[in-house]
N, C-alpha and C positions, 0 to 999 in steps of 0.2 A: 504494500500500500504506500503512495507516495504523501510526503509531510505537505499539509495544507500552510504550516503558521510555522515557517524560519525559526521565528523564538523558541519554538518547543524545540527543534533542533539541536540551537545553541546549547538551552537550557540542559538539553542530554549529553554533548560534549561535554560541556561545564563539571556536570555533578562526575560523570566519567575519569575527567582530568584529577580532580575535585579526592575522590577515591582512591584512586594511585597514588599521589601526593601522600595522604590520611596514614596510608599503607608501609609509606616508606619513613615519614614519620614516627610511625609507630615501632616500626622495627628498628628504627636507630635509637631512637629514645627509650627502648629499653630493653634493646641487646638481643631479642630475642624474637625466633619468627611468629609467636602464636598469637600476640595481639596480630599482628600487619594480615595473619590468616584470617580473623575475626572481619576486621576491615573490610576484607575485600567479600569475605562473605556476607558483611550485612549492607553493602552495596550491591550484592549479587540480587539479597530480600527485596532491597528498595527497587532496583531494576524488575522483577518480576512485578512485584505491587505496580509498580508504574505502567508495568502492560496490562495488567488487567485491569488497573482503570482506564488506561485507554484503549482498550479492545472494547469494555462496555460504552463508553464513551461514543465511539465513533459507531456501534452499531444503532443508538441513539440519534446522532443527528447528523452522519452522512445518509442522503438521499443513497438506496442501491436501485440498482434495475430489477427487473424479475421477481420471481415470488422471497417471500418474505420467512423466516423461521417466527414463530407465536411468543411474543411479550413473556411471556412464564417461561419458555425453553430459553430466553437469555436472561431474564435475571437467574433460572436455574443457576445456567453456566457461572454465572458473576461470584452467587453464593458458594457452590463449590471450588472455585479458584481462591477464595478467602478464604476458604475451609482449607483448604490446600496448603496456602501461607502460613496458615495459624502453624500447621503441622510438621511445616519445615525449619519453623522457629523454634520449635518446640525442638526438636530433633537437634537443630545448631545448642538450643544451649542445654540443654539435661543431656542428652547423649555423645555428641560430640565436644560435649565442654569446650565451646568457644570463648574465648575472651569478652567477655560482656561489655565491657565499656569499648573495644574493637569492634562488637554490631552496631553498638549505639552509634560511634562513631561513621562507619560503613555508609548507618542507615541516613546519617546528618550530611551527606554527602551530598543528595539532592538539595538541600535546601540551602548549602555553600551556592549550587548551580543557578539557582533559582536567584540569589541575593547576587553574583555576580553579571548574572541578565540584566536584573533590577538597577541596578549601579552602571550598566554600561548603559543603558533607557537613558537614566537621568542625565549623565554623562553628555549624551545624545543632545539631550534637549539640552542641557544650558549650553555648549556650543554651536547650535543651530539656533539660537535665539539669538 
């Protein structure tokens, strides 16, 4: 599916770049690889979340041709992909003992992306005024 809105784009570069950085961070700041694994794993979480909201997203308000699947068989889908999430979080930290403040971190990744969009917008606009 091709990107309608550049921003969200960037915004996915961003948090991307955003997550590597978090990652090597982490691993140098304290010497060891299992936070920077946390990291990159609770950016992996954020990156899945972020497709299923915009999988349900766009099944919402992109116009498709042709017949259509029933309002209940996509929020179904929506509900079991959360359900799905819950269980992979769950799995990262009880079973795989991830570094907890490394998902936290991972998962804050998007919102570094989000605030560096935001900051390059404003940016924008007070030198184009």
């Amino acid at each position: 599916m091709s990107e309608h809105d550049p921003a969200l784009r960037r915004i996915e570069r961003n948090s991307a770049i955003a997550c590597g950085v978090l990652a090597v961070v982490a691993w140098s700041a304290s010497g060891r690889v299992a936070p920077a694994v946390g990291v990159l794993a609770g950016g992996g979480l954020a990156a899945l979340s972020y497709w299923v909201i915009k999988s349900g997203a766009d099944r919402f308000a992109v116009p498709t041709e042709g017949p259509r699947a029933p309002m209940a068989w996509t929020v179904l889908k929506i509900v079991v992909r959360y359900a799905l999430l819950a269980g992979i979080a769950y799995v990262m930290i009880a079973r795989l003992r991830l570094h907890p403040l490394g998902l936290v971190a991972g998962v804050s990744a998007v919102v570094v992306g989000v605030a560096a969009e935001g900051l390059r917008a404003v940016l924008e606009r007070l030198g184009g005024s």
